[in-house]
Each structure stands twice: as C-alpha cells, then as structure tokens.
C-alpha positions, 0 to 999 in steps of 0.5 A: 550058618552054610558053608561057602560049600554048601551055598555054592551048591545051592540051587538058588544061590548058584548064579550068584555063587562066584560074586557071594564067594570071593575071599574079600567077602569072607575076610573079617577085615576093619571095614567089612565087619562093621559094614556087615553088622549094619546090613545084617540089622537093616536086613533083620528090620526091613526084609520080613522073609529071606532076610539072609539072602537079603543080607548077603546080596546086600554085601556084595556091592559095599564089600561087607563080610557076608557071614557076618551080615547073615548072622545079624539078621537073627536079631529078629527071630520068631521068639523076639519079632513079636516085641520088634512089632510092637516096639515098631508099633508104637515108635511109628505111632510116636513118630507119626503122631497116630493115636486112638484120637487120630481122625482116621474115619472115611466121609462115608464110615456110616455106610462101610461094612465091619469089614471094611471099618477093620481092614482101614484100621488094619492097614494103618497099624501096619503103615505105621508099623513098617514106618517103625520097622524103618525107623528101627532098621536105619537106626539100628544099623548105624548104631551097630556100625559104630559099636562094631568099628569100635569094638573091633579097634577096642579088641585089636587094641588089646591084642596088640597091647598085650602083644607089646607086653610080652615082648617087653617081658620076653626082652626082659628075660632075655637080659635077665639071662644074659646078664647073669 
C-alpha cells in the first residue's frame, strides 16, 4: 500500500493530491470503512485495470477511507481473476438465459468466414462475462457493505464491553482495598 507521502509525489496522482489527502479520507471512522469495502469491491469487479486509482477517485465524492477502498480491490488479483471470469462467466449465462441452444447464428452464417463465426462467439461470452462481472461487483459491494457495518459495530462492541469489564473489575479492587 503507498503511502500518503509516496502518493503525493506521484506524478500521476499530483493534481489530485490535495482532495485523495485530506485526513477524513484516511480516518477509518463507522461510515467511511464500510463505504470503502464497497467501493474497493466494486472497483475490484468493474475496473479490469487501474483498479486502485479507480477506487481511490471513487472515494472522494462519498467520503470512503481510501486505504481501505484500494486494499479491497485485491479480491481480484492474477492468481483469483481466472475463477472471477468463469464464475462471471457462467452467472451472466444463468442470468441471461444464454446456452449452447441460444440462437446466436447471423441470417448470413453460410457465407462468414471462421473468423467472423469466432469473433460473434467472442463477443457474446464477454457481453455476458461483463454482465456477470456487474452482476458480481454490485452485489458483492452490498454485501461487503453490511458485512464491514456490522463487523465494525460487532468489534467496537467488544472493545467497549470489555472496557466496562475492567473498569468494574478496577472499581472492585479499589473497594476491596478500601475496605480492608
């Protein structure tokens, strides 16, 4: 992960370095975590390059925590995107109603050349393939919304319950002491 050092000197990111910067956008704070899951995930599903950038920019206009957003988009690296392709695959399929019995053929099939025949299949599988891939985003970024929302209520439940134990402890002692 840069650092906000290293992304201010980027030569890429230094128009934009004084918006990506501001403290808000760093602070992993109730609202800005589950936001920045959910735009690191759809960022991760919908962006096939850049997805970093992607994310960050994303984060600006709803407040996410930008670390938070570009460490999510890694749920698609090199060694998972080809199961996210065929799961997008075959989701955008299901979804679509597209099967080998799918009439696809042109009026003209007779007369296309193997190329052409190849390139029509081609781009069906990637029209649905990007329709699985939005699919999968959209949902995905919903889902890690709520599970980041509650996981952090859940873990900062924790720590204040187990703050209030150790003050009662911590009271207890004191009258133990005072007492005796």
């Amino acid at each position: 992960m840069p650092t906000q050092e290293a992304m201010r000197e980027s030569r890429m990111l230094r128009p934009f370095a004084d918006r990506i910067l501001r403290s808000e956008l760093w602070r992993f704070t109730q609202r800005s975590v589950p936001r920045g899951v959910a735009l690191g995930m759809l960022a991760g599903f919908l962006v096939p390059v850049g997805q970093i950038f992607a994310a960050a920019f994303l984060a600006l206009p709803v407040r996410a925590n930008v670390p938070i957003a570009a460490l999510v988009t890694f749920i698609t690296n090199p060694f998972t995107y080809p199961f996210w392709v065929v799961a997008a695959n075959r989701l955008g399929s299901l979804i679509l109603r597209v099967d080998a019995m799918t009439p696809t053929r042109a009026l003209n099939e007779g007369l296309a050349s193997p190329a052409w025949i190849w390139w029509s299949w081609f781009v069906r599988e990637a029209g649905v393939t990007a329709f699985g891939f939005a699919v999968i985003g959209v949902l995905s970024a919903a889902i890690g919304y709520l599970v980041a929302a509650f996981g952090w209520r859940w873990w900062v439940g924790r720590k204040w319950r187990a703050r209030m134990v150790e003050r009662r402890e911590r009271r207890r002692q004191s009258e133990e002491h005072l007492g005796h």
